[in-house]
Kinemage of the C-alpha trace (Angstrom):
@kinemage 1
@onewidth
@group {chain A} dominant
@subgroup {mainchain}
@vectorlist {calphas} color= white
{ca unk a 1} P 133.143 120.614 105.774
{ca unk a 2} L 131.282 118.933 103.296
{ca unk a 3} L 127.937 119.697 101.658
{ca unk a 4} L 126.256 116.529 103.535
{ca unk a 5} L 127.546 117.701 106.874
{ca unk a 6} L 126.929 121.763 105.916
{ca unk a 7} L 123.179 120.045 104.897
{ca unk a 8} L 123.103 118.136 108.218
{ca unk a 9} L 124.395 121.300 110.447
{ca unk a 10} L 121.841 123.722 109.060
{ca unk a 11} L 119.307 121.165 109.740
{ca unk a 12} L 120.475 120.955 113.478
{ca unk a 13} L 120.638 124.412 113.756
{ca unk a 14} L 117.259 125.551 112.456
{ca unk a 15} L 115.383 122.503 114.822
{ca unk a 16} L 117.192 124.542 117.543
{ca unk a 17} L 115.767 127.538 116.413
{ca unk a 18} L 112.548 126.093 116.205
{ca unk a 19} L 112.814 124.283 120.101
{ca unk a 20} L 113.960 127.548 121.378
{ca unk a 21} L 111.096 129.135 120.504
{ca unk a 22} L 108.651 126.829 121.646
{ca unk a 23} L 110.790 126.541 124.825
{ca unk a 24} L 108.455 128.719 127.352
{ca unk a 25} L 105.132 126.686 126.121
{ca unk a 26} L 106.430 123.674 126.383
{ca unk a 27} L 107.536 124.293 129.845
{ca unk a 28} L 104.249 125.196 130.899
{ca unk a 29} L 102.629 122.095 129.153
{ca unk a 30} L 105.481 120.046 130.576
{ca unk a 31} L 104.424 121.872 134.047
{ca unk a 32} L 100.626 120.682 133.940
{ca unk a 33} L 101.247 117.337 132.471
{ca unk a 34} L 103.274 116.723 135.669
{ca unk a 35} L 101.139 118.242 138.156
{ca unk a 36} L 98.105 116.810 136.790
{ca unk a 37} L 99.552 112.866 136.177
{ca unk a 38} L 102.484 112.618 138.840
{ca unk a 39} L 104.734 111.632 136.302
{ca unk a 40} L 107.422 112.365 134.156
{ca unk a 41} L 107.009 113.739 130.708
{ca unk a 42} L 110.463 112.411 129.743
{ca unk a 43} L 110.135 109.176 130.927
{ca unk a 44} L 106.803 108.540 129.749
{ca unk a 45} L 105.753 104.710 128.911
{ca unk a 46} L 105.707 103.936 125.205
{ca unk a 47} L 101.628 103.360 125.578
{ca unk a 48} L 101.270 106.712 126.687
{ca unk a 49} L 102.882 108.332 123.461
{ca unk a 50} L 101.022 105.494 121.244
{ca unk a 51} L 97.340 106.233 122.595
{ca unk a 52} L 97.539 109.337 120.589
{ca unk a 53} L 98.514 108.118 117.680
{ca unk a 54} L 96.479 106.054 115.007
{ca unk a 55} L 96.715 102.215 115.464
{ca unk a 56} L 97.660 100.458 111.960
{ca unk a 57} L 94.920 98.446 111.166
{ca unk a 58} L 95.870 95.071 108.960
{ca unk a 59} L 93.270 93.347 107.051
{ca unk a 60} L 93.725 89.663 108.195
{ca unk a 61} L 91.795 88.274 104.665
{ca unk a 62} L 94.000 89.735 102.339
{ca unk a 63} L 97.259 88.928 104.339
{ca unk a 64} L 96.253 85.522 103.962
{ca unk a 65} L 95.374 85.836 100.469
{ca unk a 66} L 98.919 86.824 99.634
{ca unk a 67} L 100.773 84.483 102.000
{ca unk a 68} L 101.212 85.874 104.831
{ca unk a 69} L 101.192 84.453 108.445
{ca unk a 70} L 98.021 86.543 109.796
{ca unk a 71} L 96.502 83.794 112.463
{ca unk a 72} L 98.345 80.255 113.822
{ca unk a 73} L 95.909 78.266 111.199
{ca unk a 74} L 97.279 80.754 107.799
{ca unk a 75} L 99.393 80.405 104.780
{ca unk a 76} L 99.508 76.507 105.047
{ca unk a 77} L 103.067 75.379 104.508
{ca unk a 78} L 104.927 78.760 105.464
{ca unk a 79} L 103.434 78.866 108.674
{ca unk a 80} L 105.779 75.679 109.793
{ca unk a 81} L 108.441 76.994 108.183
{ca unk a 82} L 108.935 80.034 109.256
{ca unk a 83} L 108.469 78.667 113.091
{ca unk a 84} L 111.397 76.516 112.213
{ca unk a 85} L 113.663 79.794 111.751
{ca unk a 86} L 112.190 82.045 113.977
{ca unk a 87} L 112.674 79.258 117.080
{ca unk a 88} L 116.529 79.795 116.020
{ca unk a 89} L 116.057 83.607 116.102
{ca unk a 90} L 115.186 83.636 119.624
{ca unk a 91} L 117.206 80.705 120.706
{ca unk a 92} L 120.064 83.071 119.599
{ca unk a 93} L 118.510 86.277 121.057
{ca unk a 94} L 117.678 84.856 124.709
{ca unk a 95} L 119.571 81.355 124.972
{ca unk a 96} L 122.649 80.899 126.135
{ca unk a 97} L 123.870 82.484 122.344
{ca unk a 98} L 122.245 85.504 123.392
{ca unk a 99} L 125.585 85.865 125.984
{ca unk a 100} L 128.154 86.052 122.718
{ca unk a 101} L 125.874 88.697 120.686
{ca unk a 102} L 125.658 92.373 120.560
{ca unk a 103} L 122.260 93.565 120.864
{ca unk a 104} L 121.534 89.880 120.071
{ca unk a 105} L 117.488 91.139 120.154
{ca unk a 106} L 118.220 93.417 117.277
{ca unk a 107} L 118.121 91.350 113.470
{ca unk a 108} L 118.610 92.432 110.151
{ca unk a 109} L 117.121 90.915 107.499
{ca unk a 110} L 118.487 92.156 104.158
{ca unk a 111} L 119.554 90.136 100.312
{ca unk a 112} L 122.298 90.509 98.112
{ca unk a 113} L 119.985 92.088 95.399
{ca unk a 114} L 117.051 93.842 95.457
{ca unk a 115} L 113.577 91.805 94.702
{ca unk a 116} L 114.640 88.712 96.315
{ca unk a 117} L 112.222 88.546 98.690
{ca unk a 118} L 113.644 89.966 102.001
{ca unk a 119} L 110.200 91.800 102.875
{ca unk a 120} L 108.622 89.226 102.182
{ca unk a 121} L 110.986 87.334 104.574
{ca unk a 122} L 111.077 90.039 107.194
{ca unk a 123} L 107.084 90.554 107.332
{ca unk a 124} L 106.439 87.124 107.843
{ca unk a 125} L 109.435 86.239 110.354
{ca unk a 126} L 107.765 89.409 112.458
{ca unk a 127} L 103.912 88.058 112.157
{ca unk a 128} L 105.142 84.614 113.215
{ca unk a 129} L 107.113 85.743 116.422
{ca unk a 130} L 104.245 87.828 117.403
{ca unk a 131} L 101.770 84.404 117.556
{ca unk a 132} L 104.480 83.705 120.304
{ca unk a 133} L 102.428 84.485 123.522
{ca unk a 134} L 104.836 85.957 125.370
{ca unk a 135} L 107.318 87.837 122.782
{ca unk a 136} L 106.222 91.297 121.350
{ca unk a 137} L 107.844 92.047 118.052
{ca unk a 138} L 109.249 96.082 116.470
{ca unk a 139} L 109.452 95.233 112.070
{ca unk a 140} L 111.020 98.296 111.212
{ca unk a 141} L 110.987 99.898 107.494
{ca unk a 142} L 114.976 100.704 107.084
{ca unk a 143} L 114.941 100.200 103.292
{ca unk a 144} L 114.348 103.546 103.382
{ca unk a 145} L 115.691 104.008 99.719
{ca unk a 146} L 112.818 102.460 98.886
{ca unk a 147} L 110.113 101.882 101.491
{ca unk a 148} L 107.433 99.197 100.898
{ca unk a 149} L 106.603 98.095 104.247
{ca unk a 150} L 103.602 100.089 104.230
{ca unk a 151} L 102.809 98.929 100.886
{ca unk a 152} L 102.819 95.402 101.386
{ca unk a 153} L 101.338 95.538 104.737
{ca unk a 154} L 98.267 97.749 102.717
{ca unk a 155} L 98.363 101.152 104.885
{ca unk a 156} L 98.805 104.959 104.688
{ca unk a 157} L 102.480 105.789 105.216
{ca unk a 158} L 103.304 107.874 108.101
{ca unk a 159} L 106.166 109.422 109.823
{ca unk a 160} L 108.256 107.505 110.928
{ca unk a 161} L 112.507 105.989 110.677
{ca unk a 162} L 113.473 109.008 108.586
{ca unk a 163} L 111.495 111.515 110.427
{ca unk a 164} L 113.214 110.298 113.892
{ca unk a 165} L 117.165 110.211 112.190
{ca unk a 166} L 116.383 114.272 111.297
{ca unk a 167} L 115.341 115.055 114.675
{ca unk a 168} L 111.610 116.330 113.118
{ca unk a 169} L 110.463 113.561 115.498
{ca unk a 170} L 112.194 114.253 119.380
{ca unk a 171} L 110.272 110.526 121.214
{ca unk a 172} L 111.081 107.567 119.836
{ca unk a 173} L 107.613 106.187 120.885
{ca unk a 174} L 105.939 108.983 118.469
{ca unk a 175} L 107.710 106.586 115.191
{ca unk a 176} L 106.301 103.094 117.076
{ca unk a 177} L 102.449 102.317 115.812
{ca unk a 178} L 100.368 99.750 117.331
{ca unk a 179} L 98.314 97.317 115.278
{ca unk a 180} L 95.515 94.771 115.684
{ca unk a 181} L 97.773 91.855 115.899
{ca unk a 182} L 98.597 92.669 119.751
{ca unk a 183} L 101.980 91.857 119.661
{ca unk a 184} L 102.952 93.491 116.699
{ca unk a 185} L 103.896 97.135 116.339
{ca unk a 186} L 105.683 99.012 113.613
{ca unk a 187} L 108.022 102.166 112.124
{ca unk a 188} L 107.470 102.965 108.765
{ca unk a 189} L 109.921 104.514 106.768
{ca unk a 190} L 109.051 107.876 106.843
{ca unk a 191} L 109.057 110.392 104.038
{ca unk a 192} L 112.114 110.473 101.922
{ca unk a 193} L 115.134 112.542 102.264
{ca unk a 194} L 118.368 112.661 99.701
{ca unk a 195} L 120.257 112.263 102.502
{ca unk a 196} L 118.721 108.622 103.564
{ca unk a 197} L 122.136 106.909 103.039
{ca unk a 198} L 124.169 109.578 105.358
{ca unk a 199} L 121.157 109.165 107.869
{ca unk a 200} L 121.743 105.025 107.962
{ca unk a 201} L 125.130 105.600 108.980
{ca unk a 202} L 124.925 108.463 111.517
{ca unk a 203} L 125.369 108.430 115.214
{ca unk a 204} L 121.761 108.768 115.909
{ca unk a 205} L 120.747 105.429 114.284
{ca unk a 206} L 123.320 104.203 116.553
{ca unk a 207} L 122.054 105.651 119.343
{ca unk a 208} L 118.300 104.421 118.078
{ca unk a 209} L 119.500 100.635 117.655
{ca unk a 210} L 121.046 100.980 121.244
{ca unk a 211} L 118.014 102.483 122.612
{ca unk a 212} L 115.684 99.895 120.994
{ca unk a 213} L 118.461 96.753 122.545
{ca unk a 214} L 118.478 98.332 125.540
{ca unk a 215} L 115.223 99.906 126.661
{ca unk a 216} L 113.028 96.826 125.227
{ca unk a 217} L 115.553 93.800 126.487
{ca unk a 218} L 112.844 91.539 125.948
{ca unk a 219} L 111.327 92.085 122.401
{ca unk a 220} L 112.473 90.911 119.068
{ca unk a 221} L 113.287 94.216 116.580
{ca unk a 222} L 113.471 93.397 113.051
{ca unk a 223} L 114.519 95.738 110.410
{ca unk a 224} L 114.241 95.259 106.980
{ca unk a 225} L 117.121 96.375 105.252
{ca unk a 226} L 118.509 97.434 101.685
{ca unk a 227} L 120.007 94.884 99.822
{ca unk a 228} L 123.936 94.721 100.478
{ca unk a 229} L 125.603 95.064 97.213
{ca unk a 230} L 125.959 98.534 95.884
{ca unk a 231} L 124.678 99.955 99.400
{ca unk a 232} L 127.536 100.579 101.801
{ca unk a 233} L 125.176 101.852 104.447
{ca unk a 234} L 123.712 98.542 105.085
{ca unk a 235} L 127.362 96.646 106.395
{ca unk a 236} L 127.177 99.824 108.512
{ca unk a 237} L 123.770 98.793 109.714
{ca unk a 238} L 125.549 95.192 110.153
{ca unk a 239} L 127.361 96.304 113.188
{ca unk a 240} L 124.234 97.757 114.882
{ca unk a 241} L 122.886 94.372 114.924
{ca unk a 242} L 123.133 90.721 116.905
{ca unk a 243} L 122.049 88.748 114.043
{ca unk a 244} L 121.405 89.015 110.236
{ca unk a 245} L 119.200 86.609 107.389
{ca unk a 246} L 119.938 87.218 104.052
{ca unk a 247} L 117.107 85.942 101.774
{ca unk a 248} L 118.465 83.677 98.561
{ca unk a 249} L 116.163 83.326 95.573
{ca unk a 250} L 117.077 79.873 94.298
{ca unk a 251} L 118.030 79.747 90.972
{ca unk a 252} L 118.740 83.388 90.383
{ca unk a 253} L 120.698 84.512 93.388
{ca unk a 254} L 124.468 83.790 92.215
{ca unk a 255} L 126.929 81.844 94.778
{ca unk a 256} L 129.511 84.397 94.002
{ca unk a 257} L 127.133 87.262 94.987
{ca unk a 258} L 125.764 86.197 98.258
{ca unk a 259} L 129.447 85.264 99.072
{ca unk a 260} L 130.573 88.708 98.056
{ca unk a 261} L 127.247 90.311 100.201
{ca unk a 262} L 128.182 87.920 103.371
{ca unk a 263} L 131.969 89.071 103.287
{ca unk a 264} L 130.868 92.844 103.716
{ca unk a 265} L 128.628 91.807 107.301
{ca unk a 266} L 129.961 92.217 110.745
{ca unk a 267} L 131.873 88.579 111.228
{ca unk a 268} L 130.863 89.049 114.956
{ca unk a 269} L 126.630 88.413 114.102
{ca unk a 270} L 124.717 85.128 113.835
{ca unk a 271} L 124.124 84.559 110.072
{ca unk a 272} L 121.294 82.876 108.580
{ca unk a 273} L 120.831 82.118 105.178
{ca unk a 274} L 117.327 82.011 104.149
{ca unk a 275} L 116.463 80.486 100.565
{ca unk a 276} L 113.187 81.778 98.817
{ca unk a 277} L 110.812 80.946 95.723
{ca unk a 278} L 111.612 77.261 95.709
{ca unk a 279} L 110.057 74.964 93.349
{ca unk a 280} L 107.434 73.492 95.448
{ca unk a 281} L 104.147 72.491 93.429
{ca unk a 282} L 101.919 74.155 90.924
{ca unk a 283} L 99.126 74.304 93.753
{ca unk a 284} L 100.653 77.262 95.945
{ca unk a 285} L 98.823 80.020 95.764
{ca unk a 286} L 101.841 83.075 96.336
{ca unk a 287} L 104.764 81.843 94.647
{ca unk a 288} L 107.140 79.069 95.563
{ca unk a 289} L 108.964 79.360 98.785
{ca unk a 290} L 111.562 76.986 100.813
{ca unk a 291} L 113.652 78.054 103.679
{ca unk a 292} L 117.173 77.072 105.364
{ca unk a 293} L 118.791 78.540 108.140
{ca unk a 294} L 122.294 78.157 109.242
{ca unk a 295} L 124.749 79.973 112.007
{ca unk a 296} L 127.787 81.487 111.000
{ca unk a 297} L 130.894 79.879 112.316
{ca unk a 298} L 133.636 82.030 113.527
């Protein structure tokens, strides 16, 4: 056995420990709850998990300061843009392409290198789909080598991705966080862990991406993902997935490397290719962006 699985038994073992203990109080909790509501615990709604927790509050103003897509009327150019890919996002994820795709709600968004703008990307792909009136969007931290989700977005990290992979956190609605955009909600990152690579590629991720296709057919889930090259858990992540955008910064990003990052993906996904930091004009106020977006042929 190695010391990653020793690390990951031990782990398992002492949350067992833990439950057991716990196990006659929660019964009688469990026992109330269910007399008192009529309904069952483990099937609970995700609202009723949420109402406990904190919403995330986003400050519209300083979204739009920094270009992002806060209200139908924001960020000037990007706003048509970005409805321009995200109308082939759910073309693919509830059209007739939707029939040909594995968990074709599920999409990665990810670059060959780091700082080429896939947050960037992902954030704003996730605010524009939720100005759709009815589609609800899930923008998941799963850069979890290094989180900035909750950075860029401007609020306290919480528990969250990593938290629910180690079994800390049993409900998956106890990761999912409303916000004040109503059809927006989020999972953070989590705390970190030196085992965040191991925890990409285990079975429960699996089981969380299957879970997420599955139990919310009818919402777009977004994760933003660590950059391919150098990463193998992210190809892993690849597979988990109906479609994937890699972000290209023009004029740095080299042909050979996004061809290299491409060739590690699950052929089987709808690939878009999303090019960033364009030359534009002196007058934009948060860099210079331009966007493409093209299916991959089998």
């Amino acid at each position: 056995m190695s010391t990653i699985e020793k690390a990951l038994a031990k782990q398992k073992l002492a949350q067992q420990e833990k439950t057991a203990q716990s196990a006659e109080h929660e019964v009688i909790t469990a026992a109330t709850t269910a007399e008192a509501t009529n309904s069952s615990v483990a099937g609970a709604p995700e609202h009723n998990s949420t109402s406990n927790k904190d919403k995330i509050i986003l400050n519209g103003d300083r979204l739009n300061e920094r270009g992002f897509i806060y209200s139908p009327d924001s960020a000037h150019h990007i706003q048509e843009e970005f409805r321009h890919i995200k109308r082939k996002l759910l073309n693919n994820a509830f059209g007739l392409a939707s029939k040909t795709l594995h968990n074709s709600n599920l999409i990665m968004v990810t670059s060959s290198h780091p700082n080429e703008g896939k947050t960037y990307v992902a954030i704003n792909l996730a605010l524009s789909i939720a100005l759709e009136q009815d589609k609800t969007v899930l923008l998941i931290d799963a850069d979890v080598l290094r989180p900035s989700l909750h950075r860029e977005l401007e609020f306290d990290s919480k528990k969250g991705l990593l938290e629910y992979l180690l079994a800390e956190v049993t409900s998956l609605s106890d990761i999912i966080y409303s916000t004040n955009i109503e059809n927006l909600k989020l999972i953070p990152a989590g705390k970190p862990h030196h085992l965040t690579n191991e925890l990409l590629a285990s079975e429960r991720m699996e089981n969380l991406a299957k879970e997420l296709a599955e139990r919310y057919p009818d919402r777009i889930v977004i994760f933003d993902c660590p950059p391919i090259l150098g990463v193998t858990e992210t190809p892993v992540l690849s597979d988990l997935v109906g479609q994937a955008i890699v972000v290209v910064e023009e004029s740095k990003t080299k042909i050979e490397d996004v061809k290299a990052a491409v060739s590690q993906l699950n052929s089987d996904i709808a690939l878009g290719l999303v090019m960033n930091k364009t030359i534009r004009s002196k007058k934009d106020i948060y860099g210079y962006y331009g966007y493409g977006y093209g299916r991959k042929t089998q």
